[in-house]
C-alpha positions as CSV (number, residue, x, y, z in Angstrom):
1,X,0.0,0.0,0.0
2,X,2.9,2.6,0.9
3,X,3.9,1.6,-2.7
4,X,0.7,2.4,-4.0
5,X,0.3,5.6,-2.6
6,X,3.9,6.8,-3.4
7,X,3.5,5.9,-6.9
8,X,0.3,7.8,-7.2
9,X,1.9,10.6,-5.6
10,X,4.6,10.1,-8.3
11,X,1.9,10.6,-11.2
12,X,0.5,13.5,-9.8
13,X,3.3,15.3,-9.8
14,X,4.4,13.6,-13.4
15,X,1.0,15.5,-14.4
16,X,1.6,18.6,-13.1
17,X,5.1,18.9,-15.2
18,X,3.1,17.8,-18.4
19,X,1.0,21.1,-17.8
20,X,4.1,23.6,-17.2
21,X,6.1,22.2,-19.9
22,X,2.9,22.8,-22.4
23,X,2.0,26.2,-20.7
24,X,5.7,27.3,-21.6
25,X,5.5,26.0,-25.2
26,X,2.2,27.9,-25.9
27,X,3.7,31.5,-24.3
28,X,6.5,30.5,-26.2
29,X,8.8,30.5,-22.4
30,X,13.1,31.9,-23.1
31,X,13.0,31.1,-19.0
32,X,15.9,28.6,-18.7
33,X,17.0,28.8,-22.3
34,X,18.3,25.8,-24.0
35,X,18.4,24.2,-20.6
36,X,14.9,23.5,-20.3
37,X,13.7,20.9,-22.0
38,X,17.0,18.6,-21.1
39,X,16.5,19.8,-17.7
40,X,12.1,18.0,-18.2
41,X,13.9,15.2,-19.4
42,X,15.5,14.9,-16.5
43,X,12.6,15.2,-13.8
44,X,10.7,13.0,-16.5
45,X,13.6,10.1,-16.1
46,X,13.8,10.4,-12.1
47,X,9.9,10.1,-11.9
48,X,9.8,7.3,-14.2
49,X,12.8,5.5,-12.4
50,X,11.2,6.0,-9.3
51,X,7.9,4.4,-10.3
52,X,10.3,1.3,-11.7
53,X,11.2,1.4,-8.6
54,X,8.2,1.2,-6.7
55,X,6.2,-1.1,-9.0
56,X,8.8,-4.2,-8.7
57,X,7.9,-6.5,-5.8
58,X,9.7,-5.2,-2.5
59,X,10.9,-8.1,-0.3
60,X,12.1,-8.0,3.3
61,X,15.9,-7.9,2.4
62,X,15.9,-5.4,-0.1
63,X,13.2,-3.1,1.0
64,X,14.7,-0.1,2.7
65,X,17.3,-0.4,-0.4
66,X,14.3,0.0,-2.7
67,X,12.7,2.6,-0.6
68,X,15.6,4.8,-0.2
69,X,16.3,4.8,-3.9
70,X,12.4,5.6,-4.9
71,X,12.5,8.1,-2.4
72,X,16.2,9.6,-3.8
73,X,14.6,9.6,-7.6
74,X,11.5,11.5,-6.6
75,X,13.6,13.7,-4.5
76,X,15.8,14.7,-7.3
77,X,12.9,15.0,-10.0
78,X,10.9,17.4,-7.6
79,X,13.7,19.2,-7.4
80,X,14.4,19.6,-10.9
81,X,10.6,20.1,-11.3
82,X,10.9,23.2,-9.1
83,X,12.7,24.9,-11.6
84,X,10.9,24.1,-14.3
85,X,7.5,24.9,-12.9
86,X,9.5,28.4,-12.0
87,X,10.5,29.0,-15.7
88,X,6.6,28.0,-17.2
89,X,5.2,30.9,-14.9
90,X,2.2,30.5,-13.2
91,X,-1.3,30.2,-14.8
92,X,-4.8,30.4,-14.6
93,X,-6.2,27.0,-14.2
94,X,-7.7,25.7,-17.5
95,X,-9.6,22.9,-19.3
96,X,-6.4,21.2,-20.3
97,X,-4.8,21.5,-17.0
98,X,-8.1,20.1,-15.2
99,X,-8.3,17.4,-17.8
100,X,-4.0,16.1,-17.2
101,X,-4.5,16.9,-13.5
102,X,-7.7,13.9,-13.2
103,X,-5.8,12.2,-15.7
104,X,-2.8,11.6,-13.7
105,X,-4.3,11.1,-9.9
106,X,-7.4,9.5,-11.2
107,X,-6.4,7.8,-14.2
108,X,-3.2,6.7,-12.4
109,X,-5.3,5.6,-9.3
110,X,-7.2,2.8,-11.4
111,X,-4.3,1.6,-13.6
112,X,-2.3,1.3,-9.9
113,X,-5.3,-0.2,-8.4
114,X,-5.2,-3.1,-11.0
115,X,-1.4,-3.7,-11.1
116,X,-2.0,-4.3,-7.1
117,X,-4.6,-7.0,-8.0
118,X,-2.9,-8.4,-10.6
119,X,0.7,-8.5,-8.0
120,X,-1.9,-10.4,-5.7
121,X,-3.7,-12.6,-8.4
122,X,-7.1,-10.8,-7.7
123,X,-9.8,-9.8,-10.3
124,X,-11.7,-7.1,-9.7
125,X,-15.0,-8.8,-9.4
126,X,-13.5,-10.3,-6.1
127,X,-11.4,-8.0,-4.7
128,X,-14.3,-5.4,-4.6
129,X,-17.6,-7.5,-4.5
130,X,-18.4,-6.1,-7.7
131,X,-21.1,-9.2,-7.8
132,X,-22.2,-9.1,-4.8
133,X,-25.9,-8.0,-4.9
134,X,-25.4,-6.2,-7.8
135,X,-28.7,-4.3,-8.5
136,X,-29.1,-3.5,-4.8
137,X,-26.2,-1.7,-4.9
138,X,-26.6,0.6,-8.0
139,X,-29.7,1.2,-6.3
140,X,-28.8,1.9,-2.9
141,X,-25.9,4.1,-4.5
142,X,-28.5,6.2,-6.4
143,X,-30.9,6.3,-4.0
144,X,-28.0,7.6,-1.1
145,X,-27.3,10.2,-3.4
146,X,-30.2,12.2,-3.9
147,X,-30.3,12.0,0.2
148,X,-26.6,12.9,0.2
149,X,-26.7,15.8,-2.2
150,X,-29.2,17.8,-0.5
151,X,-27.9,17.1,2.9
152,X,-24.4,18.5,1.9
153,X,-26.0,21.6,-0.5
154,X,-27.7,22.5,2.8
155,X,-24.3,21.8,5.4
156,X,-22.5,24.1,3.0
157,X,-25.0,27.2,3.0
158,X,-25.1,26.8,6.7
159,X,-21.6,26.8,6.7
160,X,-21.4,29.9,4.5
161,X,-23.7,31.6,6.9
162,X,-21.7,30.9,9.6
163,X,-18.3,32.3,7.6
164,X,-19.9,35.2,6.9
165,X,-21.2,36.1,10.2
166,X,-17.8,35.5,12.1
167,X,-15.3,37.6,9.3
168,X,-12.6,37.5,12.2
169,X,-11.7,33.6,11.6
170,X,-10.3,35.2,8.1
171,X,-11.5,32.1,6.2
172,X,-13.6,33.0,3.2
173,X,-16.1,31.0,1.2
174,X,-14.0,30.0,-1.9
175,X,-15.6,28.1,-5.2
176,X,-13.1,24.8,-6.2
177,X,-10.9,25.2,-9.0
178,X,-12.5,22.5,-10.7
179,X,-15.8,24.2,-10.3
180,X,-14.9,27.3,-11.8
181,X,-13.3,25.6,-14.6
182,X,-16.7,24.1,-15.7
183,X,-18.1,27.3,-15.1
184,X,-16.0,28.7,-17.7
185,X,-16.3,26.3,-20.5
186,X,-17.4,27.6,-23.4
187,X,-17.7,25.1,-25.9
188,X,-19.1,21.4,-25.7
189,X,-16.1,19.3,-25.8
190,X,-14.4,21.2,-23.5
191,X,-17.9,20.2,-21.1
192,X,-18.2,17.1,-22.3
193,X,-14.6,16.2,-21.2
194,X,-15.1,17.8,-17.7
195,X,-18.4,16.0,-17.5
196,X,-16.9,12.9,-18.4
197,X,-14.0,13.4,-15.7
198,X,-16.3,14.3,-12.7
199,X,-18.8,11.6,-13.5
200,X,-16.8,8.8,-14.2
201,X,-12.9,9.0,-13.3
202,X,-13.1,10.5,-10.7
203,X,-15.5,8.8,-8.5
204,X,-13.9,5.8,-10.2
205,X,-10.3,6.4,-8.9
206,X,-11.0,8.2,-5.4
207,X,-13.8,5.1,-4.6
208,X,-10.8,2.8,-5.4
209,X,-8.5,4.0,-3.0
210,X,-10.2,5.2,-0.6
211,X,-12.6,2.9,-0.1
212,X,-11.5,-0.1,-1.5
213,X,-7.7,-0.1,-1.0
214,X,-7.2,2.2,1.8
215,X,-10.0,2.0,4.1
216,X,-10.1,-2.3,4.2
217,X,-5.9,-1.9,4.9
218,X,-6.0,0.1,7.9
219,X,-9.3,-1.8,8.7
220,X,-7.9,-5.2,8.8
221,X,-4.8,-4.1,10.4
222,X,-6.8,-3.6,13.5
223,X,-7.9,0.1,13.4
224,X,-11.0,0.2,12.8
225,X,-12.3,3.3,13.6
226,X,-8.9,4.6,11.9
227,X,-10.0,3.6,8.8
228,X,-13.2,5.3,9.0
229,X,-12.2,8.6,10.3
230,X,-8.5,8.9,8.8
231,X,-9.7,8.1,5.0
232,X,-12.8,10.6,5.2
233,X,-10.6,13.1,6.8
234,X,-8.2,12.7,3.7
235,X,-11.2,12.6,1.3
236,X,-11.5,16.2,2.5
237,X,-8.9,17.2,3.4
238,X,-7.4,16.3,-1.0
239,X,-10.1,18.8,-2.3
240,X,-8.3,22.0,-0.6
241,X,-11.3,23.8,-0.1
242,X,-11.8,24.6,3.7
243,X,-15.8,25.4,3.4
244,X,-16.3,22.0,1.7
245,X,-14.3,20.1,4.4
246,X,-17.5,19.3,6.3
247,X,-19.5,18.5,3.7
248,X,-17.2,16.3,2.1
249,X,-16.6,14.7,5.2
250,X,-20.0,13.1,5.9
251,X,-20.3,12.3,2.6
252,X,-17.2,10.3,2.7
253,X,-18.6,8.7,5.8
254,X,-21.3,7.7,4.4
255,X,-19.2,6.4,1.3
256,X,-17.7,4.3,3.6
257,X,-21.2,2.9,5.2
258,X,-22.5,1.9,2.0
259,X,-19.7,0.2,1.4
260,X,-19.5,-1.8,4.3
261,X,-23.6,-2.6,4.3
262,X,-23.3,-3.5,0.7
263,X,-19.9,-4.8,0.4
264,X,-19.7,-3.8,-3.3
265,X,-17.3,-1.0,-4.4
266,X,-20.1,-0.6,-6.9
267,X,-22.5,1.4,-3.9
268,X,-20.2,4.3,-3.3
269,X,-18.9,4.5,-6.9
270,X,-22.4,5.3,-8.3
271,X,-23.5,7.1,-4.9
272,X,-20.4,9.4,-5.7
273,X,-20.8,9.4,-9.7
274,X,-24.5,10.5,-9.3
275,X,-23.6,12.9,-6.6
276,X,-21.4,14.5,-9.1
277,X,-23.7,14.6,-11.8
278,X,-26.5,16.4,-9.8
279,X,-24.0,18.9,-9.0
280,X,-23.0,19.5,-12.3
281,X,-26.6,19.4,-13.6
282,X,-26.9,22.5,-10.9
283,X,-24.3,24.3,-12.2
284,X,-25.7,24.0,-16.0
285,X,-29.4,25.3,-15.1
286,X,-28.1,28.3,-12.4
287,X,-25.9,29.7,-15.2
């Protein structure tokens, strides 16, 4: 699991020096001269040695070897990274960068999710009770949602009110990036591909680790009520919005119980993927 999580880690960031490197070859970037490019090559080789690294099987004798060297590789391309990101500039977040940003956490959170079945010679059918009472759990995912998304809607305006009434805590109410992204898209396949993110990868990928890979771990190592409140906490705590924390939270909780009173991944997957489509539907008709 620490594997897993380092080598998602490792994507993300791989993702986020896709987007600088194209942001400085579209303003057309003299930052760093001719050193650029060799210098993304680089970062691109550490990252991609490091996730060598952490995808070949670890045993007891070599593992702090192998840990230390993974560790050393993503060291060095962050480093490297740095600089680059420093030469692209900053920018405005975008549709492309939105779209390479789910791409490499979410995307690489299912492809990762299947190498460790395949390591373990598990399918996915029985590593996450995808059979198990299989049109009960579409249905008790749907039917969670529509209590879920009201619930939160209505946490979060409370919240607001509360904000807004106590200006000294200096926290304000802030819209996510990724919501003003698809408030901003102008043309359809711009929407489509953002609809197609929120809807699918991403409650794909963050149902998959968080409820399928990392809740169970901590669960069956004996911490129980670890697993519950440390993978919710981290649910919220990923989507960097300090308003939406509590929200988030209880829905992640109650994720977590539909997992464990269905025990199919599929429950939370299509509780979260219809969660994310009402609120997307509610940003198309307020516009």
């Amino acid at each position: 699991m620490v594997r897993l999580l380092l080598s998602v880690l490792t994507c993300v960031y791989c993702g986020s020096l896709v987007e600088s490197i194209l942001h400085y070859g579209s303003i057309g970037g003299k930052a760093g001269g001719k050193l650029f490019y060799p210098a993304a090559a680089v970062a691109f080789g550490c990252m991609g040695t490091a996730l060598v690294l952490l995808r070949r099987s670890w045993q007891a004798e070599n593992v702090m070897r192998r840990l230390l060297a993974a560790l050393g590789c993503v060291y060095g391309g962050f480093l490297v990274g740095v600089w680059i990101e420093k030469c692209a500039g900053a920018e405005e977040v975008s549709t492309r960068q939105t779209i390479i940003s789910s791409l490499s956490s979410h995307g690489a959170m299912i492809v990762l999710a299947g190498c460790l079945l395949r390591e373990h010679g598990v399918g996915w059918a029985w590593g996450f009770g995808l059979r198990n009472r299989l049109g009960q759990a579409v249905l008790l995912g749907a039917v969670a949602a529509g209590v879920l998304f009201p619930l939160t809607r209505e946490l979060d305006k409370a919240l607001v009110l509360i904000l807004e009434r106590l200006p000294g805590l200096g926290v304000e109410p802030e819209v996510q990036q990724t919501v003003k992204v698809i408030q901003q898209a102008v043309f359809w396949p711009s929407r489509l591909a953002l609809g197609v993110m929120a809807i699918v990868l991403a409650p794909v990928g963050e149902e998959l680790l968080f409820r399928g890979l990392l809740y169970p771990w901590i669960k069956q190592a004996g911490f129980p009520r670890m697993a519950l409140w440390g993978t919710a906490i981290l649910f919220a705590a990923i989507h960097i919005n300090l308003v939406l924390f509590v929200p988030l939270l209880v829905l992640a909780l109650a994720l977590t119980a539909l997992y464990e009173w269905s025990d199919n991944l599929l429950a939370p997957i299509v509780a979260h993927s219809v969660f994310n489509a009402l609120n997307l539907a509610l940003l198309h008709f307020s516009k």
